[in-house]
PATOR-718139 format. One record per atom (N, C-alpha, C): x, y, z. Coordinates in pm, whole numbers, plus 50000, padded with zeros to 5 digits. Layout:
BEGIN
XYZ;...
***
This chain:
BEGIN
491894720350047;492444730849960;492324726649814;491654735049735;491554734449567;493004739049528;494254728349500;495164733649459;495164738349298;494774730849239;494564732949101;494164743749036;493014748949143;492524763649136;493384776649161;494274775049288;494814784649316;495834784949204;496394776049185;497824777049097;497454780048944;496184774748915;495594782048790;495414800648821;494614803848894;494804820148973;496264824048971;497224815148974;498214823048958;499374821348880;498354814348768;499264815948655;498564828348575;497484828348595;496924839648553;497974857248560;497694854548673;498664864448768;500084864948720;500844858348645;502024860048614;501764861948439;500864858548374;500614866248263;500284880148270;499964883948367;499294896348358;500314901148405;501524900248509;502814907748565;504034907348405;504074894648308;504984893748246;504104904448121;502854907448090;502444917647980;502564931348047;502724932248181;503084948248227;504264952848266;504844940048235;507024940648228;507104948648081;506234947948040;506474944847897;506874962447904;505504974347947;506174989647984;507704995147989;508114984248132;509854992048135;510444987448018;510254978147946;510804970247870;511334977447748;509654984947726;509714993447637;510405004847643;510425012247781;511155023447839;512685019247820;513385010147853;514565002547819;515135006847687;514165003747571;514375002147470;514175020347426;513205024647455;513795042347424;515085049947465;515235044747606;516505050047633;517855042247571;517585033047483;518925026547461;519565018547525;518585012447652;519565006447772;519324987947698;520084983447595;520054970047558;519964966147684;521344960447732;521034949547820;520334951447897;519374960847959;518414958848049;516784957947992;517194961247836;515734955347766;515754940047786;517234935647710;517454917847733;516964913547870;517044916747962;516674911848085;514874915148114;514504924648085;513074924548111;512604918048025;513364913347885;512244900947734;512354891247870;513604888747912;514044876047923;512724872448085;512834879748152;511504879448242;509994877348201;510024886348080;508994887448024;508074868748035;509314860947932;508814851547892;509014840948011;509684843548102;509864831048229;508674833748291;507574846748268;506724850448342;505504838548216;505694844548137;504284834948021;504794822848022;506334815948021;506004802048045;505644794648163;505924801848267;505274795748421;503784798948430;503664811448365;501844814048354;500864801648277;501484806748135;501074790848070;500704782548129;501704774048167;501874759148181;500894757348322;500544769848394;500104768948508;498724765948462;497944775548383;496764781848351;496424766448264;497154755848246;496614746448209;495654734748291;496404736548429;495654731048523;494054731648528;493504718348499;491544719048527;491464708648663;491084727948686;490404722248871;489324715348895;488784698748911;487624695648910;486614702948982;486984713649048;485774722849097;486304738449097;485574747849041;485824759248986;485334768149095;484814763749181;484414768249319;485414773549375;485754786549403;486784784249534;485704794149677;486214789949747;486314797349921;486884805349975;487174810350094;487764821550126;489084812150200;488924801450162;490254801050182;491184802250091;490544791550016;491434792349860;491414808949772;490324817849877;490814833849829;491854834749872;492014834750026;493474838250106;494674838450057;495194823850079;496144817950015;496634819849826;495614826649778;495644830749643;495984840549642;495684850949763;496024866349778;497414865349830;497964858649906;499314859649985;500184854549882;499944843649838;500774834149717;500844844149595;499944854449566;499624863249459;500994870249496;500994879749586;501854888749666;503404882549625;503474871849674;504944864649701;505384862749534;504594860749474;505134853249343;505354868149278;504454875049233;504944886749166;506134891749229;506404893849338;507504898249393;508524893549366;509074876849353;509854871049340;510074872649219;508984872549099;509384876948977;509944886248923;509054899949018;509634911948988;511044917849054;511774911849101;513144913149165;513934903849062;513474898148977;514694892448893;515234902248789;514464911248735;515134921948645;516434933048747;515874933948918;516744942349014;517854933348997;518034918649016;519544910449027;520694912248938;519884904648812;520314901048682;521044915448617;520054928348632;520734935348609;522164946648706;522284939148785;523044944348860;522714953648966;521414961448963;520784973249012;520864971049172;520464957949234;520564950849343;521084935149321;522384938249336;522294923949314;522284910749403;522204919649554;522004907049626;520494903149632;519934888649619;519004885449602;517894886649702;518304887649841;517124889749955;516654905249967;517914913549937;517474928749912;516804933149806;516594926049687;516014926949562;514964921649611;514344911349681;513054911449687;512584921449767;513114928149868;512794939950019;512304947049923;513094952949799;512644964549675;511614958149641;511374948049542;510314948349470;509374947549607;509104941049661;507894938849821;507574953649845;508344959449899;508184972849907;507814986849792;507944977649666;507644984749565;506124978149551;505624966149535;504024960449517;503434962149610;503734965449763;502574967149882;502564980849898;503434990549788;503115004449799;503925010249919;505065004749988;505405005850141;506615016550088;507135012850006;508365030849967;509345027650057;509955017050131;511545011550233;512605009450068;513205015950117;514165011750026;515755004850061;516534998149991;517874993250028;518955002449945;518415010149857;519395020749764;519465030549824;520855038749833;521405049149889;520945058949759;521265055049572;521555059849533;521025056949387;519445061049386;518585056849296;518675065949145;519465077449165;519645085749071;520525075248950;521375067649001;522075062648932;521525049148832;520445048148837;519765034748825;519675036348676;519465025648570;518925026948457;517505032048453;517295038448352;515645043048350;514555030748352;514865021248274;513955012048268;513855006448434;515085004148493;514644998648602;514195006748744;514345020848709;513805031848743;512185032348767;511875029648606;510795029848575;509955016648670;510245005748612;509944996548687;509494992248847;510844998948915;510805002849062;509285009949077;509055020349018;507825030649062;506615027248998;506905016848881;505685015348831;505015001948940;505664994448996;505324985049092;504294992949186;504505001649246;503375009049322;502195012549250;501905013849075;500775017949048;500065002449071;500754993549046;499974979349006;499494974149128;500434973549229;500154975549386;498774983249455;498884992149417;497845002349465;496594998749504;496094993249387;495084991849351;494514975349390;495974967249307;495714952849341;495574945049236;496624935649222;496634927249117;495404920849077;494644909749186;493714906249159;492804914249122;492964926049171;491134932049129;491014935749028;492984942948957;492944941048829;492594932548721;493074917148776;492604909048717;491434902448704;490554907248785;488804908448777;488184918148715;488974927448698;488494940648598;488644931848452;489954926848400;489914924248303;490164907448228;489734901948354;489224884248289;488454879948336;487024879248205;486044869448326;486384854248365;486664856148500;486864839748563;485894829448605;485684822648517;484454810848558;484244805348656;483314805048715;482944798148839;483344811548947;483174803649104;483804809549245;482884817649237;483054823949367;482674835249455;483704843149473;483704854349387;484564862849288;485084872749430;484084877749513;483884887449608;485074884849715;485244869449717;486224868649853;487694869949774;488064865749656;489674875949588;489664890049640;488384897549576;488034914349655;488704909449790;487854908049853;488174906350026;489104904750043;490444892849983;491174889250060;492614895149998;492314907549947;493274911849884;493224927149972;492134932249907;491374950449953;491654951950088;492124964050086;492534969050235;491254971350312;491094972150454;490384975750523;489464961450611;488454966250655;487874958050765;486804950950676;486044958050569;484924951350502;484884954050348;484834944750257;484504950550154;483054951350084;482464959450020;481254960849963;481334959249842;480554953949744;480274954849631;479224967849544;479954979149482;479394984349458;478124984349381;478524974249284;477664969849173;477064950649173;476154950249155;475864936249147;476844925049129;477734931749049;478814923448957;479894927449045;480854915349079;482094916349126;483074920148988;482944919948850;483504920148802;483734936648753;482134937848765;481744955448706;482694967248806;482414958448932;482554965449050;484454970649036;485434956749029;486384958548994;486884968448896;486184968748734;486304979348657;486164993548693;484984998848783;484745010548848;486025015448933;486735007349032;487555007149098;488405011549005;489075004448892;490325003748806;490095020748706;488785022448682;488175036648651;488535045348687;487665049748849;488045058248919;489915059448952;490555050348941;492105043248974;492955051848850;492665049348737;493345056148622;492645066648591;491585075148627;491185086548594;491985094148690;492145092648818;492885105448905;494195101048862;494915088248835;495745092648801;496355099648677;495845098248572;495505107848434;495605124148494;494905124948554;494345135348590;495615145048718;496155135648780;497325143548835;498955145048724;498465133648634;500085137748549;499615151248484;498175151648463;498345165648382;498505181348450;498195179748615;498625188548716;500065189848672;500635176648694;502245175348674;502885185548579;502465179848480;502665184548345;502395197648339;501265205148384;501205219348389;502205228648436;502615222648504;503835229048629;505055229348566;505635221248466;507005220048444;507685206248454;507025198048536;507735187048574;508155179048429;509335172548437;509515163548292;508525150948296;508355145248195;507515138048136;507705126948229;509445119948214;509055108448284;509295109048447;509855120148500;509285122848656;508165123848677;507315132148594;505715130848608;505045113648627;505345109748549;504975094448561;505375087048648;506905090248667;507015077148824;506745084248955;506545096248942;505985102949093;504615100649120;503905104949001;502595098248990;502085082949034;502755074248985;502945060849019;502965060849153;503825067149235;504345066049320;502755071849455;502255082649388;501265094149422;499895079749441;499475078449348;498455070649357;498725054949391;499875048049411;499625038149449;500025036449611;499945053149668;500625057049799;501625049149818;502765049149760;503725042149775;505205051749797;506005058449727;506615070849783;508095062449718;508555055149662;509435054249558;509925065349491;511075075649504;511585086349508;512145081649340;512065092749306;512725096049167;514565101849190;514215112149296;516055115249326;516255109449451;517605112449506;518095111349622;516975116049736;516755128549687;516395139049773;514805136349815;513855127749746;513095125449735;511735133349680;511495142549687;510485157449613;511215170349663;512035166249746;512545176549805;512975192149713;513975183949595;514195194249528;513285200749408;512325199849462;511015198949337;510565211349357;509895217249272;509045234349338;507815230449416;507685244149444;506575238949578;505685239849507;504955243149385;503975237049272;503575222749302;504685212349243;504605200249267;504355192949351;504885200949503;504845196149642;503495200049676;502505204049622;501345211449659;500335198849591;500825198549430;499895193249339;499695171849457;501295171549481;501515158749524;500725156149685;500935166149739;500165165649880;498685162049859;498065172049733;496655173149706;496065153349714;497035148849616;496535139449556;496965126449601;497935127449752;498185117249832;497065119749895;496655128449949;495465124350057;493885123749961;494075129449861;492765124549777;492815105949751;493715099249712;493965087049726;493775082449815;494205083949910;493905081450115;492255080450075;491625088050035;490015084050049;489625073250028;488295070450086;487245053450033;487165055949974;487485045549799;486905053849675;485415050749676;484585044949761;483115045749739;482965057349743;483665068649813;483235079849802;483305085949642;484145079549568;484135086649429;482735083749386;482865067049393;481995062049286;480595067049328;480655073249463;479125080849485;479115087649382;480055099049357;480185113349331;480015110849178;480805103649109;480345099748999;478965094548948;478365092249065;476825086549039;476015096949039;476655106049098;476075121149115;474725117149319;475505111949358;475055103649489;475925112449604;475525125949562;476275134749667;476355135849815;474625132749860;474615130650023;475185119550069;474755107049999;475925096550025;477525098150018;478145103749971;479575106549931;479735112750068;479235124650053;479295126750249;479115122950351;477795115950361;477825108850470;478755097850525;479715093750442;480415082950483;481815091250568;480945084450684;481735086250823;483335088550829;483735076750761;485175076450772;486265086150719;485455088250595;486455101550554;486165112850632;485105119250676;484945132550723;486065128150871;485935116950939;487045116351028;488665116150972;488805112850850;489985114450799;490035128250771;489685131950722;489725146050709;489785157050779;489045155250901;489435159251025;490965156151119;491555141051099;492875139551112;493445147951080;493775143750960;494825155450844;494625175650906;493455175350929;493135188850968;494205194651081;493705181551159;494155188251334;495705184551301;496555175251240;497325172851229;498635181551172;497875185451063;498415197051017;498735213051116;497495214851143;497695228251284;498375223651349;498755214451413;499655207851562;501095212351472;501305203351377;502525204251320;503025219651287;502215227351194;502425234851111;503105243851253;502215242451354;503055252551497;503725249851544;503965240151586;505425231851638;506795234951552;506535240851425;507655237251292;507925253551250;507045264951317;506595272451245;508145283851309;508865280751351;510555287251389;511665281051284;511135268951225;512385263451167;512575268651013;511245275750955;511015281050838;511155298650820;511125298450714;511005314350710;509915320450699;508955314450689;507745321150730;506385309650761;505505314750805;504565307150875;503995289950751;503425303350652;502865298950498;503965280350469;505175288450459;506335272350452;506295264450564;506205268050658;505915259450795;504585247750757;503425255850677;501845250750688;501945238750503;502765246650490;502775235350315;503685224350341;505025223950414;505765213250476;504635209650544;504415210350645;503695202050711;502445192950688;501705198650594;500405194950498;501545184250423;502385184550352;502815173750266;503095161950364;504115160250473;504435152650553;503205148350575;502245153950653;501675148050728;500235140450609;500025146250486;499705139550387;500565124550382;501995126050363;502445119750322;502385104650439;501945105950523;502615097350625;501615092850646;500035095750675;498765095350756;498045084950608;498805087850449;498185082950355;499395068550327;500295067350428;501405059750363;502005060650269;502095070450210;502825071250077;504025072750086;504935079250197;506095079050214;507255091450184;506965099150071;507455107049986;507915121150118;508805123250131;509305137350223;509815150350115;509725158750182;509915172550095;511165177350203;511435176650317;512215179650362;512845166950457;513785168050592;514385158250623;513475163550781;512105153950756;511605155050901;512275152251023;513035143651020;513595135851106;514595148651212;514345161351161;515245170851263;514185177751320;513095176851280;512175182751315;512025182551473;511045192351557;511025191551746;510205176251745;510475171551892;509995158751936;508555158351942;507835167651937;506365167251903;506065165951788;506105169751693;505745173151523;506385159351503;507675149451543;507675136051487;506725124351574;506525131451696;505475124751736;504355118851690;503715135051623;502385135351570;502765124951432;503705124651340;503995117351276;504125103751247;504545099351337;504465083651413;503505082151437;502535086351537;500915083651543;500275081451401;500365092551357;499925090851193;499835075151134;501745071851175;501765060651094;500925050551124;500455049751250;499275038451308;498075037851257;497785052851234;496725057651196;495965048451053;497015053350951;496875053550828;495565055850756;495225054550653;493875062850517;493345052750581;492355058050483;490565050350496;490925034650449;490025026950493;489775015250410;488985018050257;489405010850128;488585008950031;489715020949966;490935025749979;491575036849947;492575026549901;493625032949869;495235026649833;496145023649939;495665035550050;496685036850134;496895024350266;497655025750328;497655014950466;497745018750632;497925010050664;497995014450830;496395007150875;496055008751023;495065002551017;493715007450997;493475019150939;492535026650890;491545032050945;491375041650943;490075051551019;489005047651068;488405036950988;487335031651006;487305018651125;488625012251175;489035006451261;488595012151356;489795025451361;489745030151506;488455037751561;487735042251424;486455046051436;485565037951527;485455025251483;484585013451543;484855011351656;486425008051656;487015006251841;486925020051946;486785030651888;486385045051986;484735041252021;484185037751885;483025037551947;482515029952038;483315014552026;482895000952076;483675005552251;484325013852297;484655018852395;483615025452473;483295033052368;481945043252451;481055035552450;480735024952410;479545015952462;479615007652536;481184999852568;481324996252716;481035003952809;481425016552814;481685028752937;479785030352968;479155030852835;477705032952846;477085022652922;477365013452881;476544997552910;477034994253082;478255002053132;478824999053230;478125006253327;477675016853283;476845031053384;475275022453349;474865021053282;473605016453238;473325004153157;473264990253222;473384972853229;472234974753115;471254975653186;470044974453081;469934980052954;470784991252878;470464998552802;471114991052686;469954993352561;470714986452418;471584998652328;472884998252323;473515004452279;474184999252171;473664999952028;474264991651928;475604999851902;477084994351826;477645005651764;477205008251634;477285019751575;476805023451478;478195031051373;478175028351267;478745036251175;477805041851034;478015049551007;477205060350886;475875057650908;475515057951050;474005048851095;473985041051070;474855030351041;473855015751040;474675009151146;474105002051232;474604994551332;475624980151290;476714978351333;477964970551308;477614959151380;477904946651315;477104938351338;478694930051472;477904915951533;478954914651617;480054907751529;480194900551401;481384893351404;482204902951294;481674916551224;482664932151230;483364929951404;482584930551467;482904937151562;484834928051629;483814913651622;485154907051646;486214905751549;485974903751453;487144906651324;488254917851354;487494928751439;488044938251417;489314942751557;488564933951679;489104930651766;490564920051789;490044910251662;490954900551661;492224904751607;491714913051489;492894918451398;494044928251518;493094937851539;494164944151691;495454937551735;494584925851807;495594915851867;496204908251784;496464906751665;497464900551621;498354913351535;497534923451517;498534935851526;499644938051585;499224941351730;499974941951817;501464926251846;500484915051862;501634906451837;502944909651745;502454908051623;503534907451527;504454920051501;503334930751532;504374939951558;505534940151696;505154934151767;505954936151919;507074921051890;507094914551799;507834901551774;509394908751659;508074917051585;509394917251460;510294928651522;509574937151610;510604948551682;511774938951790;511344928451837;512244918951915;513284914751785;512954909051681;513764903251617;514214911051521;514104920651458;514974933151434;516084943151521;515574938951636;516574947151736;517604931151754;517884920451719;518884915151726;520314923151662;519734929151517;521124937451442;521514945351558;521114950851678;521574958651757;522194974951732;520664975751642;520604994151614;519404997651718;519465011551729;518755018751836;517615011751793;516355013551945;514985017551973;514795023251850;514315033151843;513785045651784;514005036751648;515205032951586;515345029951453;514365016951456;514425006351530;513714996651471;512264996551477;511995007651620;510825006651613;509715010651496;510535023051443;510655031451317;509965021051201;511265013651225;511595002051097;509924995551064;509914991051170;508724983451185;507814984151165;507244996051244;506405008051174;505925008851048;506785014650972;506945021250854;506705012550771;507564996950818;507124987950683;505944979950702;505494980750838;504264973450843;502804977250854;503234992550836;501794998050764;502045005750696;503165000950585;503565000950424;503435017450398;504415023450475;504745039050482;506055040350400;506925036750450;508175041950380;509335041550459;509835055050509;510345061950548;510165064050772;511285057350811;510575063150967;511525068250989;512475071851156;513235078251229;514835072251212;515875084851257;516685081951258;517535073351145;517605059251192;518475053051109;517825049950960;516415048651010;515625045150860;514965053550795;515085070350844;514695081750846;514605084650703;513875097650662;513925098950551;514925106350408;516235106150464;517575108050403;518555096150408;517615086450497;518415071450494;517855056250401;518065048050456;517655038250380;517695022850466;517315018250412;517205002050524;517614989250458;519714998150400;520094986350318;521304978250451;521044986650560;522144984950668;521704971350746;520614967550728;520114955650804;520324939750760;520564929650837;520874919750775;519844911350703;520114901750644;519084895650533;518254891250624;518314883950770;517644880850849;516324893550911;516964908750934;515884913250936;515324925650843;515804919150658;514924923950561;513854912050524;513944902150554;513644887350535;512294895250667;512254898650770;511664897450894;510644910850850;510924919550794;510334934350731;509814929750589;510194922050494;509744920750435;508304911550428;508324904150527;507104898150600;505664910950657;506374920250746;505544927750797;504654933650680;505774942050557;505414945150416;504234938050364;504544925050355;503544918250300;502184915350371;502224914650506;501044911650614;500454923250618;501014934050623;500054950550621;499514951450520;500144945650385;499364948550300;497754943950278;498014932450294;497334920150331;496164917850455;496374928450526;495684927450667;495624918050731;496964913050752;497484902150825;497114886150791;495814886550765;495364871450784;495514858750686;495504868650527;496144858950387;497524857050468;498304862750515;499664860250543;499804850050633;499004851750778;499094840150848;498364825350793;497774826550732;496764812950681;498304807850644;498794811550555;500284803250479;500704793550582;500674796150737;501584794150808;500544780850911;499424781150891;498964768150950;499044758750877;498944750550911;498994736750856;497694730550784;496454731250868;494974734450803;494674740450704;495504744850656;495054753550572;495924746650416;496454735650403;496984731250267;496344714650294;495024712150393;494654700750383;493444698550265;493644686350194;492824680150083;491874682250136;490504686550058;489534681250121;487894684749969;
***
């Protein structure tokens, strides 16, 4: 392990979290809220003197690996978090310290779980703060920080990798660095571009901004109690649009921007996402279509939810959770589901289950017919075998950790349904699940032992499990 390297990477990383404290800071200071400006300076600079002193470290080799990516991506995760929960303590907002990290965790992996009953009441700055964590999230610290520092030396591509959601990452552009900027491009143009939807409609200035935040870093950090609920159905329309436009691969933008139109289409995964959301929506919109006053409200509730859930973003317009046992069905599936890879959103992504449907039908093929070469294929090009196992492996430790933390969350001894919910929701960084953790509730009822246990899942979904487990071998902090 290149320690010198990683801990230089992440001092980096805490300069760049203590100059984007600097926002609420400022928001603090418009609204008049002193002492909670004092507390974000005072972060500010615990963030540049640990950055500093870090960024002094010279690594005799500037090389790093995918390991020293890993462990840079998980350690990335943990440290901003820990940082960014000291303005929730200090200022009273949360002041117990294991629930202040559940917030910020759940605010940087975009996951929308919250421990507040009662966010209306919050200072603006730390308001602000809360929701602005999902734009920075979204996207990804590191890749931000490859957009905007050239870092000497390494193999730039495996930070991409070991951060970026999904099964594979591509480099759009020659340059890992260019490539990052395009990303951070396309990233602040839609969102530009939905505050001014916002803004057309009526919404106030700074709801526009932390919903937005909230919109593009699919994260679902509620501005009221109510969550969009009490919003016009303008907003609930503009917000649906642009959760599942986020849910997309943005290679598909950067086609479209290239003016690379047949490519933009051809990529497999979205036209199957898109098809989700489709059928998902009809199932629901009929199942729901007695509880409304007319069909039309049945089909726009349901388009938002099921936007909201299939993209992880979290955000509810109404209180699904009364909804018939089918329509939360379809919902829960969703949550497995989750957006595309190369998108914002989480869950294990289209392009997963894409591969594993297919890698099915070519057992079933190969089983009727021994001799026959049946490659799997995605957007035509054939998936090579160690995609194939990556993708297999990931499954199974899916499934593990999810079937462990539902054991050790059900120690608090709340229903099935709630923990399974729980689990769910935070471990493919949704939000909001059933019943107890439903979306008029909150998940401040659980003990530190299993926000400590969720806040893990938080971080491993984000992560696609494997930066998270590396932490935990032993091989993996040997000299060498």
């Amino acid at each position: 392990m290149n320690y010198a390297i990683v801990f230089r990477l992440l001092g980096y990383i805490l300069l760049c979290e203590g100059g984007l404290m600097c926002l609420p800071a400022l928001v603090s200071a418009l609204y008049h809220e002193w002492d909670v400006l004092w507390i974000f300076l005072f972060t500010v600079a615990l963030c540049f003197v640990i950055g500093l002193s870090l960024t002094f470290l010279k690594p005799r080799r500037k090389i790093f690996y995918m390991r020293e990516s890993c462990v840079t991506a998980a350690l990335t995760w943990v440290v901003i978090s820990v940082m960014g929960a000291v303005p929730f303590v200090l200022s009273g907002a949360i002041p117990d310290p294991v629930a202040a990290l559940f917030e910020t965790v759940s605010g940087f992996t975009t996951t929308g779980a919250s421990v507040l009953a009662d966010v209306e009441s919050l200072p603006m700055g730390i308001l602000f703060w809360r929701s602005f964590t999902h734009w920075i999230g979204g996207m990804g610290i590191l890749v931000f920080l490859l957009a905007v520092m050239p870092l000497a030396g390494g193999s730039h591509v495996n930070l991409m990798k070991a951060e970026s959601p999904g099964p594979q990452v591509e480099k759009m552009v020659p340059s890992v660095q260019a490539t990052a900027k395009i990303l951070y491009t396309i990233y602040l143009g839609m969102t530009i571009l939905q505050i001014l939807f916002m803004l057309a409609g009526g919404c106030p200035l700074m709801d526009t901004l932390l919903i937005t935040f909230g919109t593009a870093g699919t994260g679902g950090f509620g501005v009221r109690n109510d969550s969009l609920a009490s919003y016009s159905t303008y907003i609930q329309v503009v917000v649906t649009v642009f959760m599942i436009l986020f849910g997309v691969n943005f290679s598909a933008y950067f086609y479209l921007t290239r003016r690379k139109f047949k490519k933009a289409i051809a990529i497999e995964e979205v036209r199957w996402y898109l098809i989700v959301i489709a059928a998902a929506i009809a199932m629901v919109s009929w199942n729901i279509r007695d509880l409304f006053p007319d069909f039309r409200t049945a089909v726009q509730q349901a388009a938002f939810q099921v936007g909201s859930i299939i993209t992880t973003t979290g955000f509810s317009s109404c209180d699904y959770d009364l909804w018939p046992p089918f329509a939360k069905t379809v919902l829960v599936t969703l949550m497995f589901i989750g957006a595309c890879a190369g998108s914002t959103g989480g869950g294990m992504k289209i392009s997963r289950l894409v591969t594993l449907a297919k890698s099915i039908r070519k057992e079933i093929q190969q089983t009727l017919h021994p001799n026959a070469v049946t490659p799997v294929r995605v957007d035509g090009k054939p998936i090579n075998h160690e995609t194939l196992r990556s993708i297999n492996v990931f499954m199974a430790a899916y499934i593990i950790i999810f079937t462990v933390s539902v054991l050790l969350v059900s120690l608090d001894g709340y229903s099935m349904t709630t923990n399974f919910t729980a689990v769910a929701a935070t471990f493919n960084n949704i939000g909001p699940g059933l019943e107890g953790v439903g979306p008029t509730a909150n998940f401040g009822f659980y003990s530190s032992f299993s926000k400590l246990v969720l806040t893990f899942d938080m971080l491993a979904g984000r992560l696609e499990l494997f930066p998270m487990l590396l932490l935990f071998a032993p091989e993996t902090w040997k000299k060498f």
